[in-house]
C-alpha positions, 0 to 999 in steps of 0.5 A: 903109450900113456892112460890119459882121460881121452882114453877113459872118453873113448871108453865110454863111447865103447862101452854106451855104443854096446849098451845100445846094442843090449835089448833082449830080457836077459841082456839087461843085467848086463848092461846094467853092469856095463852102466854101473863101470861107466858110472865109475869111469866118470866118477871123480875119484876115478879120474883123479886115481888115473891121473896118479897112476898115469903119473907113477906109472909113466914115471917107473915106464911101467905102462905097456898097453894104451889105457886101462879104461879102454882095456877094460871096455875091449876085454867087456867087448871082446875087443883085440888089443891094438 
């Protein structure tokens, strides 16, 4: 499979899925952090950086796992990798 921008959508209905899930005092920083890596995920200078990658990397068949978006929220959810 490729990176595409539905993987980055599905990323972050991950990651705001476990932000509302963070209540406690000393979850807060957290998922302040978990905001801000949302932040980037929906920044156009990210989007336009996947879709070069996604391009070079689909080009050379370099891309092995679904999506670095998602990678990324199931290593912070602690997710399995299917």
């Amino acid at each position: 499979c490729t990176c595409s921008f539905l993987d980055t959508d599905r990323a972050l209905v991950l990651l705001e899925e476990y932000c509302k899930k963070l209540r406690k005092p000393e979850e807060q920083q957290l998922k302040k952090a978990i905001r801000k890596v949302m932040g980037i995920f929906k920044s156009s200078l990210f989007q336009a950086l996947l879709g070069s990658f996604t391009k070079k990397a689909t080009r050379h068949g370099t891309i092995s796992y679904p999506s670095l978006p998602a990678a990324v929220a199931y290593d912070v959810l602690g997710c399995p990798k299917d």
